[in-house]
PABAVEX-803475 format. One record per residue (C-alpha): y negated, z negated, x negated; residue number from 1. Coordinates in nm, 3 decimals, padded with zeros to 5 digits, always signed. Example, Ala and Ser with C-alpha at 12.3 -4.5 7.8 and 13.67 -1.06 7.14 Angstrom:
// residues 2
GUVO        py        pz        px   seq
GUVO   +00.450   -00.780   -01.230     1
GUVO   +00.106   -00.714   -01.367     2
This chain:
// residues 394
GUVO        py        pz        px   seq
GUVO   -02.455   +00.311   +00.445     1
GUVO   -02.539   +00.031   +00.310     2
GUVO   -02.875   -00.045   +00.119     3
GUVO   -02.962   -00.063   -00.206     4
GUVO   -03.125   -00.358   -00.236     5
GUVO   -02.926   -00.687   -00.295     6
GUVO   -03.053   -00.865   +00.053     7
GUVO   -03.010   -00.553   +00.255     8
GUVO   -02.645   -00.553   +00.105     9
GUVO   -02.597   -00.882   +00.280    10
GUVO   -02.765   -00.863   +00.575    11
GUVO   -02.482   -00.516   +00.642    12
GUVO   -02.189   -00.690   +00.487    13
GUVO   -02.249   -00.959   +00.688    14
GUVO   -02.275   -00.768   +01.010    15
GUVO   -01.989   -00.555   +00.887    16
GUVO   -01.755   -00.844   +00.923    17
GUVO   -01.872   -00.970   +01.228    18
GUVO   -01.864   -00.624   +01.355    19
GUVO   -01.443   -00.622   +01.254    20
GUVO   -01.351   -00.949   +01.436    21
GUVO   -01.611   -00.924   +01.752    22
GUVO   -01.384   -00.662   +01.961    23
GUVO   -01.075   -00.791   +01.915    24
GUVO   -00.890   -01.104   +02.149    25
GUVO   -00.881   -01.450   +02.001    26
GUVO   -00.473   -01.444   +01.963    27
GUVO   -00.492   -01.139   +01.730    28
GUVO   -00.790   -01.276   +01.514    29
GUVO   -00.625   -01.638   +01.446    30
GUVO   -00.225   -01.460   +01.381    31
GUVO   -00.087   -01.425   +00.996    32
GUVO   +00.084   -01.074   +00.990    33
GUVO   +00.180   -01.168   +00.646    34
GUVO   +00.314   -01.508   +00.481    35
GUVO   +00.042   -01.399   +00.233    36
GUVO   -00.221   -01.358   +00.430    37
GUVO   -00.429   -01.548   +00.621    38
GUVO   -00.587   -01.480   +00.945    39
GUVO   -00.871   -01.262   +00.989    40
GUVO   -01.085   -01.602   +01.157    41
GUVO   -00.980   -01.734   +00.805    42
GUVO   -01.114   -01.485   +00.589    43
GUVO   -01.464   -01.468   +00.839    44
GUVO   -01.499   -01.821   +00.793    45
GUVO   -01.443   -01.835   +00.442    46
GUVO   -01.699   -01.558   +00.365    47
GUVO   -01.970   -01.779   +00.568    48
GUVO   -01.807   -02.133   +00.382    49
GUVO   -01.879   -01.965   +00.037    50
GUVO   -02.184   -01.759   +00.098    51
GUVO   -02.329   -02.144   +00.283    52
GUVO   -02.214   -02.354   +00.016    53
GUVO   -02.338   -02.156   -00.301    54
GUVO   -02.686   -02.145   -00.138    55
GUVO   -02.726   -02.470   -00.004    56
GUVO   -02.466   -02.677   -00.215    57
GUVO   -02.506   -02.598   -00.583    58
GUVO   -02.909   -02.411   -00.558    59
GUVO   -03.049   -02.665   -00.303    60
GUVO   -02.821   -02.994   -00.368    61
GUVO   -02.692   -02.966   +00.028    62
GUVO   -02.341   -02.969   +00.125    63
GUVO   -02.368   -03.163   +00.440    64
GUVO   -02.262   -02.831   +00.654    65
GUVO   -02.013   -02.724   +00.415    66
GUVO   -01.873   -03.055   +00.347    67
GUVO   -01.766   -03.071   +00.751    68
GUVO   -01.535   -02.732   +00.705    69
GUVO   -01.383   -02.719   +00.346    70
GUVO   -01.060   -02.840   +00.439    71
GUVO   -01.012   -02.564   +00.672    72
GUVO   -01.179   -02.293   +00.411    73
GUVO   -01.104   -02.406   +00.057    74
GUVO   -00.824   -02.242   -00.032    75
GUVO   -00.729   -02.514   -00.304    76
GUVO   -00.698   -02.774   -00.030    77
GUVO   -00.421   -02.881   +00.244    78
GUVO   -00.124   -02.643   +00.329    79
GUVO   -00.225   -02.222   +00.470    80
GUVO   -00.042   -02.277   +00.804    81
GUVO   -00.213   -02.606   +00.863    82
GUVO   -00.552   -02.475   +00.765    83
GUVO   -00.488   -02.181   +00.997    84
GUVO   -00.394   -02.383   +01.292    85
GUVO   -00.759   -02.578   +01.237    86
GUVO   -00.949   -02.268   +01.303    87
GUVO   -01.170   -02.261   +01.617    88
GUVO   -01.196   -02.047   +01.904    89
GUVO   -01.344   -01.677   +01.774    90
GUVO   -01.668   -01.744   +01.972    91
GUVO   -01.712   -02.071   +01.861    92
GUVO   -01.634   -01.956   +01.451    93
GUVO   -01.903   -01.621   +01.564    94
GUVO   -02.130   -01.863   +01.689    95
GUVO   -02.174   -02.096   +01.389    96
GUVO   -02.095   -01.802   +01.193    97
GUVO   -02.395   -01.616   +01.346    98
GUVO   -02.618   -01.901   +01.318    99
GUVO   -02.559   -02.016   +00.985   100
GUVO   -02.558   -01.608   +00.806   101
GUVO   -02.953   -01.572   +00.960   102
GUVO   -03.093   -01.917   +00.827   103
GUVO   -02.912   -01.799   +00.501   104
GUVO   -03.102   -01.463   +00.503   105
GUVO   -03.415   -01.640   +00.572   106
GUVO   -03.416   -01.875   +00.314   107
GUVO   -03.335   -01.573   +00.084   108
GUVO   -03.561   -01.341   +00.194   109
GUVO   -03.800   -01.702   +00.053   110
GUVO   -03.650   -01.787   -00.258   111
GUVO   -03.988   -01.906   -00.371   112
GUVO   -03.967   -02.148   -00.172   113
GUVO   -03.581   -02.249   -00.248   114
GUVO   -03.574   -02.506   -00.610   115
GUVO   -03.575   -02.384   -00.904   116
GUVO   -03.215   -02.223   -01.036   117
GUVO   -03.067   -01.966   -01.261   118
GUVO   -02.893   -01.781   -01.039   119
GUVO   -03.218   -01.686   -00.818   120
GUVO   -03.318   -01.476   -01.123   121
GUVO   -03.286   -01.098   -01.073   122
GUVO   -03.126   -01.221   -00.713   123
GUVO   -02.783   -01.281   -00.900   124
GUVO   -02.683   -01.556   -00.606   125
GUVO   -02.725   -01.265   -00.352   126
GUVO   -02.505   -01.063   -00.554   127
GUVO   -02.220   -01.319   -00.656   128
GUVO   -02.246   -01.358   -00.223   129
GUVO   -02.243   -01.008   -00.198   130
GUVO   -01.932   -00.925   -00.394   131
GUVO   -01.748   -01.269   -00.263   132
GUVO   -01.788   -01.064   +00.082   133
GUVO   -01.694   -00.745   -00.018   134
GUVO   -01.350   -00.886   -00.179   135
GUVO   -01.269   -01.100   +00.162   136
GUVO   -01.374   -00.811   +00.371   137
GUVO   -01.108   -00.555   +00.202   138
GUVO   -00.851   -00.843   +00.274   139
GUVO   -00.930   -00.865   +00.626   140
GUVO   -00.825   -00.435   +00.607   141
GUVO   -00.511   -00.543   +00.456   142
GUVO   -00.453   -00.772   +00.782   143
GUVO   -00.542   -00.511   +00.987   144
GUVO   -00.295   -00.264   +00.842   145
GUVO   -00.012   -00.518   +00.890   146
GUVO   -00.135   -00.515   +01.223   147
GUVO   -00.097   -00.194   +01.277   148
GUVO   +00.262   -00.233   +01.102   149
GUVO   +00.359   -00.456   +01.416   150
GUVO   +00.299   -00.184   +01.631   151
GUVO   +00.609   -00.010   +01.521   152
GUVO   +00.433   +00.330   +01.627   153
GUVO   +00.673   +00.622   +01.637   154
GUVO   +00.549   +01.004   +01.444   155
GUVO   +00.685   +01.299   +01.330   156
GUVO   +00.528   +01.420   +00.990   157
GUVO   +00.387   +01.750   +01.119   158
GUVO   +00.371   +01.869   +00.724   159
GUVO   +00.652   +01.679   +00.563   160
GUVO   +00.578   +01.547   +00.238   161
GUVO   +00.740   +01.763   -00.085   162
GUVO   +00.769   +01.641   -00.399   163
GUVO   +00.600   +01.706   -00.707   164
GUVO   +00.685   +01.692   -01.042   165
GUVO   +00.466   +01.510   -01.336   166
GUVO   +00.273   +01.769   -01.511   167
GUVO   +00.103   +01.693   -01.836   168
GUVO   -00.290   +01.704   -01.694   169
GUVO   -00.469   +01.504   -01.956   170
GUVO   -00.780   +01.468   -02.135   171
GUVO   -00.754   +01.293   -02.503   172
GUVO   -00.959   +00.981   -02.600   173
GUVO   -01.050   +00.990   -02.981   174
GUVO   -01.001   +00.698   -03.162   175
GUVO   -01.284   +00.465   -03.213   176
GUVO   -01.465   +00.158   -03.158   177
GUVO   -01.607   +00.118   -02.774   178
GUVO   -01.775   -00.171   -02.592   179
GUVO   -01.617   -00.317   -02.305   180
GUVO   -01.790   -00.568   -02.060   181
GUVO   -02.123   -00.611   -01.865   182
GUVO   -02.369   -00.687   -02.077   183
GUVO   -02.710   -00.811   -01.898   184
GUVO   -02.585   -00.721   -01.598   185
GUVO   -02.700   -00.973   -01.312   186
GUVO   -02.460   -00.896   -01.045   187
GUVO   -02.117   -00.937   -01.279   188
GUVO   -01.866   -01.186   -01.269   189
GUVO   -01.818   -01.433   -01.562   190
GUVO   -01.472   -01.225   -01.644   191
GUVO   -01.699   -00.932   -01.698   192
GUVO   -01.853   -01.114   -01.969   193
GUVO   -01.956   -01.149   -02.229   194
GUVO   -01.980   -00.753   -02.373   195
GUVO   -01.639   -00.681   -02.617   196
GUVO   -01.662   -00.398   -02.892   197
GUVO   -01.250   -00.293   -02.933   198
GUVO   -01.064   -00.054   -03.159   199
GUVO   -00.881   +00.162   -02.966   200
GUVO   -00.649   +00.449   -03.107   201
GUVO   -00.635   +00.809   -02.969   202
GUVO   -00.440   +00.840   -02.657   203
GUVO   -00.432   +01.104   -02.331   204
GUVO   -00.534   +00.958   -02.016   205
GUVO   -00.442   +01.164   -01.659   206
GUVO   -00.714   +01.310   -01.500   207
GUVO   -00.600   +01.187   -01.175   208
GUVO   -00.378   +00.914   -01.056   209
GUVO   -00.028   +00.885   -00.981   210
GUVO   -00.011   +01.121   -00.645   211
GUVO   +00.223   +01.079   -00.351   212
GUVO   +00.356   +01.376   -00.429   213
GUVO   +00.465   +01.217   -00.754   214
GUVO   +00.603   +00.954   -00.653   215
GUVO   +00.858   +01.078   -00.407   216
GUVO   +00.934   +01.318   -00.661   217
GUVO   +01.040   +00.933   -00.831   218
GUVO   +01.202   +00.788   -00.594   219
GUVO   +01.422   +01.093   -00.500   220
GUVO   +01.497   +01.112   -00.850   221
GUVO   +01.649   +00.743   -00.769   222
GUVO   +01.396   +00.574   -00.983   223
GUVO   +01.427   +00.253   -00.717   224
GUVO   +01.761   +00.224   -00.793   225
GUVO   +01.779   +00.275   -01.192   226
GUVO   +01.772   -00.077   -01.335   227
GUVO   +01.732   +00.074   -01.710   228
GUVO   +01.306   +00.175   -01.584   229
GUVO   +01.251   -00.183   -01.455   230
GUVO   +01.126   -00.451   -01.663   231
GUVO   +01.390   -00.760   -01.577   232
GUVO   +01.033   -00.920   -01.309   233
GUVO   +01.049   -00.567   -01.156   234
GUVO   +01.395   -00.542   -01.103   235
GUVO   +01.405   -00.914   -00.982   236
GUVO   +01.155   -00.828   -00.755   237
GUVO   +01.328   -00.512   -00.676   238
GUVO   +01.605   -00.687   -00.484   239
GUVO   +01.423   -00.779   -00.202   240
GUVO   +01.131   -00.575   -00.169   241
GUVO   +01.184   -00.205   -00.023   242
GUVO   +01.257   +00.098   -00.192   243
GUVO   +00.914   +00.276   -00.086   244
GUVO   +00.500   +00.212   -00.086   245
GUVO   +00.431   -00.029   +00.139   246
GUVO   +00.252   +00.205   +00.359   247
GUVO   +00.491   +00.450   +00.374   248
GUVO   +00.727   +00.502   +00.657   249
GUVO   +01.019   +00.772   +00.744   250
GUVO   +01.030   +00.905   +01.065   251
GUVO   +01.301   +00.980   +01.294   252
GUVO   +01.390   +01.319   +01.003   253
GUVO   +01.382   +01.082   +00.691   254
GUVO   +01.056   +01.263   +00.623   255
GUVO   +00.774   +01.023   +00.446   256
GUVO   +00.457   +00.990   +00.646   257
GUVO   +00.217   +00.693   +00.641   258
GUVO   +00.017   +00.391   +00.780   259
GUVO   -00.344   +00.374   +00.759   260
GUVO   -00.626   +00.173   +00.969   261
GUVO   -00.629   +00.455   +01.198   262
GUVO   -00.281   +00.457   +01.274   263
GUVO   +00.022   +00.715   +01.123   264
GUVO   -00.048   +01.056   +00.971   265
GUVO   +00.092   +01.297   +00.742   266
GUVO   +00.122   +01.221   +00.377   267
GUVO   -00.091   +01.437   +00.187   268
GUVO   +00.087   +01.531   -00.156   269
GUVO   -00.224   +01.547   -00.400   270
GUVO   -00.342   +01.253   -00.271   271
GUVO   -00.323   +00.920   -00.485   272
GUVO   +00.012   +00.697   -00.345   273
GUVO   -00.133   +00.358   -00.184   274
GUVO   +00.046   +00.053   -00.154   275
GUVO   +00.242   -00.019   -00.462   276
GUVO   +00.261   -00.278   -00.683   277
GUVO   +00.283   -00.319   -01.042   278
GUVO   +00.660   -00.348   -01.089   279
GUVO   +00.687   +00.015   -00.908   280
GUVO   +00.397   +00.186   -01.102   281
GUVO   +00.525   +00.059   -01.472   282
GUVO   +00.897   +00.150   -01.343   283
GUVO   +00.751   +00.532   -01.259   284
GUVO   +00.536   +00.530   -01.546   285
GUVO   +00.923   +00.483   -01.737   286
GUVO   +01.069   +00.789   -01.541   287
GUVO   +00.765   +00.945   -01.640   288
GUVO   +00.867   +00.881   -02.016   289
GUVO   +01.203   +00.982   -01.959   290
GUVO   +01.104   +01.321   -01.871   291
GUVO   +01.028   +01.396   -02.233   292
GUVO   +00.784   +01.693   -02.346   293
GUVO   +00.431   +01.621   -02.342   294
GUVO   +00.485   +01.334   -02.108   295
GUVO   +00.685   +01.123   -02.335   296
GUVO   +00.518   +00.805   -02.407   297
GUVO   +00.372   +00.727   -02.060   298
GUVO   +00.291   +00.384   -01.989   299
GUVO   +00.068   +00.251   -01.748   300
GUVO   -00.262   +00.269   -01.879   301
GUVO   -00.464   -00.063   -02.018   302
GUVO   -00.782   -00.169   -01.889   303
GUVO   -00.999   -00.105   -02.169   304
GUVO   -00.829   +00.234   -02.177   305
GUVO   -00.967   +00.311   -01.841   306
GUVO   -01.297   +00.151   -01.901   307
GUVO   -01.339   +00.378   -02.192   308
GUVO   -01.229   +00.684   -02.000   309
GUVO   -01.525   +00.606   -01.698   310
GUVO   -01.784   +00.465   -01.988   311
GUVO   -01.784   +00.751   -02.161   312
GUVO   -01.758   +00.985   -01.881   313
GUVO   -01.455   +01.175   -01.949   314
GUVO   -01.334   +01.066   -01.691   315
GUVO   -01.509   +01.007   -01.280   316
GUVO   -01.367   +00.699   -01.076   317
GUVO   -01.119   +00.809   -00.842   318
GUVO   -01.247   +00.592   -00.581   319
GUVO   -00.920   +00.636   -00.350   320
GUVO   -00.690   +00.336   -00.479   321
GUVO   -00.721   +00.065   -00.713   322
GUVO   -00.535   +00.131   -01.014   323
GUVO   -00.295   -00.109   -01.135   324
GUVO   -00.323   -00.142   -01.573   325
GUVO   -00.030   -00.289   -01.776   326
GUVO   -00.207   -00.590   -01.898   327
GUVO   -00.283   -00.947   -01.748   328
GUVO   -00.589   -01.062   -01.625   329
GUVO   -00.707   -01.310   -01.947   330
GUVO   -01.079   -01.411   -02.005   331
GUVO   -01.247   -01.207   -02.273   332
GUVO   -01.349   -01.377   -02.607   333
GUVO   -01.647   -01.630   -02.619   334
GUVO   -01.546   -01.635   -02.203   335
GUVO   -01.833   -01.916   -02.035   336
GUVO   -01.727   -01.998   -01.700   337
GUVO   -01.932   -01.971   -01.377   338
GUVO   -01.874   -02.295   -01.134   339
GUVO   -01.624   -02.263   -00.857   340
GUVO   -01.542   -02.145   -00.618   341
GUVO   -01.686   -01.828   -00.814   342
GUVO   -01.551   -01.860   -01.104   343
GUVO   -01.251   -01.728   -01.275   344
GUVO   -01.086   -02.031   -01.493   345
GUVO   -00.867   -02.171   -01.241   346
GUVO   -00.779   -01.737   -01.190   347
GUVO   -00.665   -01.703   -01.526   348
GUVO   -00.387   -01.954   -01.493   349
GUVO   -00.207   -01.741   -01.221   350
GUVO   +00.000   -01.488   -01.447   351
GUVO   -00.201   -01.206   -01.239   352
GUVO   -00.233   -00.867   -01.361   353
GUVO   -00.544   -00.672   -01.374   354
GUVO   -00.657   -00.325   -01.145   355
GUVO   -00.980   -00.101   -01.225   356
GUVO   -01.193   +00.145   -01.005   357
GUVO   -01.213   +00.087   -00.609   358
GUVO   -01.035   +00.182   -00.292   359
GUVO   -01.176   +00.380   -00.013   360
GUVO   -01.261   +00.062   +00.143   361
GUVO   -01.423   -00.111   -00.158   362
GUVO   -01.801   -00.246   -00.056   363
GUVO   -02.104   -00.055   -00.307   364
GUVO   -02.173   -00.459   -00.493   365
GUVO   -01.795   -00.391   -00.637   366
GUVO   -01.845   -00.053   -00.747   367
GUVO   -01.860   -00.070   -01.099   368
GUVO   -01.677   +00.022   -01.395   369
GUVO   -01.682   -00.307   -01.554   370
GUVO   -01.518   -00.517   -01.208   371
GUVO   -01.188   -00.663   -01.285   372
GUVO   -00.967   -00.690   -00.952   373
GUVO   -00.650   -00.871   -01.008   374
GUVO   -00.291   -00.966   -00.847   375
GUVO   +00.034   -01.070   -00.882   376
GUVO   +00.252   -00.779   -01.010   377
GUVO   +00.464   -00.796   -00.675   378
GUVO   +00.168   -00.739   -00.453   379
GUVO   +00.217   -00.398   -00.269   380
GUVO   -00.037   -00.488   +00.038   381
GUVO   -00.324   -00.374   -00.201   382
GUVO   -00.447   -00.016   -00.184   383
GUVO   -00.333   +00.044   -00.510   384
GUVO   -00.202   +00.273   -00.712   385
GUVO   -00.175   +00.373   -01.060   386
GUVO   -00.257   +00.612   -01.421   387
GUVO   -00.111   +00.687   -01.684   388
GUVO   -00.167   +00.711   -02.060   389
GUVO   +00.037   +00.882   -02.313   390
GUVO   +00.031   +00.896   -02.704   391
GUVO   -00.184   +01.170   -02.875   392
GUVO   -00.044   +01.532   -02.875   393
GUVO   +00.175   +01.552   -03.275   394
């Protein structure tokens, strides 16, 4: 568990990571599993590149050490593959690594001793590290599970997966004008900022997200191959992705069971479906609709819809899956942007779309209602899923 207090946060994130990459063999650490992805020695290095350069570079005016490695960890610069091929031995990256992460938490642990700077007030820097290292550390999962995808490990669902039907579990949101944003908060992002008030009209949320249960009852319905629920992106999209979450898997009975870190298990039905992206959740969300009854209407829900929902405590985070929203991921009004590499202008530019709550692997300095996670509408290798909204009962 990790501690409350910002430093303490670092000091087990940090030894969280190295703790991921230390057992494993050199080959396995430095090899993409996914054209997307980069290794996990990439993603170690890059947490120790940031967490270096925002401390020494922009508070104390340093970026001799960083200066040496940013080709190989700035994302912005050179080609992935050649980047990737630059990366040191493991024990060479663990021993800078290692060296570099405790002269960081010293000079922390002293920051009246560190110049003068903004972001030392109410430890901000320790949390902007903090969260840069919980983000990097859920994408080094997502290598792992494509690891685990090479395998090619054979199972037999021992309960096979049924499907469930939609039913019209919903609590109603009253029209109204709600804040949305952090608002003297000193551990969010600039996107978080600066504190909205919106008009939003009535609408039901689900109490729960989209379960796997659901889903398949989707896709046996044929919803993968029904061009009329897919927005013309999804169905592009559609034509060369697979027609099932991305950590799903049938076995040798065409029954459904799935990938996790720990290896294959049984689908559990009430459980939220992982591992979809956008283009599948607004395409259910349509064969939702279709269904008519109290579920006509359904749409994947917006994010100030599900900020509203958690604010005012109608609703708990989920804290299974990420859930994917229907809008994109746009600064808010009056947006001020934080330097790189934290902050978000150069994000906004990407066409991403937004997701709201946590996974089960999310880090406690991302756990808030007011974080704003965002990707590409094609990305399944997320643990995402989704919710719906629906128009107020006539």
């Amino acid at each position: 568990m990790q501690s409350a207090h910002p430093l303490g946060q670092l000091s087990a994130l940090q030894q969280m990571m190295t703790d991921l990459i230390e057992p494993l063999d050199d080959a396995l650490c430095r090899h993409s599993f996914h054209p997307d992805l980069a290794p996990l020695l990439w993603y170690y290095g890059n947490a120790v590149y940031i967490e270096t350069f925002l401390l020494r570079g922009l508070v104390q005016g340093d970026t001799d050490l960083t200066d040496r490695v940013k080709d190989i960890f700035t994302p912005e610069i050179g080609v992935k593959a050649q980047q990737w091929e630059r990366l040191p031995p493991k024990e060479h990256l663990l021993n800078w690594a290692l060296e570099l992460q405790d002269e960081n938490l010293m000079r922390l642990a002293n920051s009246d001793r560190l110049p003068a700077h903004e972001w030392l007030s109410n430890d901000r820097l320790i949390h902007l590290i903090c969260q840069t290292r919980s983000a990097l550390y859920e994408q080094m999962l997502q290598v792992l599970i494509e690891y685990r995808f090479s395998l090619k490990e054979q199972y037999q669902a021992v309960l096979p997966l049924k499907p469930q039907m939609p039913t019209a579990n919903h609590v109603g949101i009253p029209q109204g004008h709600y804040r949305i944003g952090s608002k003297k908060d000193p551990a969010a992002l600039d996107n978080e900022q600066p504190a909205q008030m919106v008009k939003l009209s009535n609408f039901r949320i689900d109490r729960e997200p989209v379960s796997n249960g659901n889903f398949l009852a989707f896709m046996e319905a044929g919803g993968y191959d029904l061009q009329h629920l897919w927005s013309e992106a999804g169905w592009a999209w559609r034509q060369t992705a697979a027609g099932q979450p991305h950590h799903w898997r049938p076995d040798s009975h065409n029954c459904w069971y799935g990938i996790s870190l720990n290896g294959p298990a049984d689908l559990i039905a009430d459980e939220p479906v992982m591992g979809i992206s956008q283009h599948e959740a607004a395409a259910y969300a349509n064969w939702v609709a279709s269904l008519g009854g109290e579920l006509r209407g359904a749409v994947l829900q917006h994010e100030y819809q599900w900020e509203v929902a958690m604010r005012t405590q109608i609703l708990k985070p989920n804290g299974r899956v990420w859930e994917w929203c229907a809008n994109a991921f746009e600064p808010y009004s009056e947006f001020i942007s934080d330097p790189a590499p934290i902050g978000s202008e150069a994000l906004f530019a990407l066409g991403h779309a937004v997701l709201r709550g946590n996974c089960l692997h999310t880090q406690r300095p991302i756990q808030r209602i007011t974080y704003r996670h965002h990707a590409d509408a094609g990305n399944q290798r997320l643990f995402s899923g989704a919710r719906l909204v629906y128009p107020p009962k006539e």
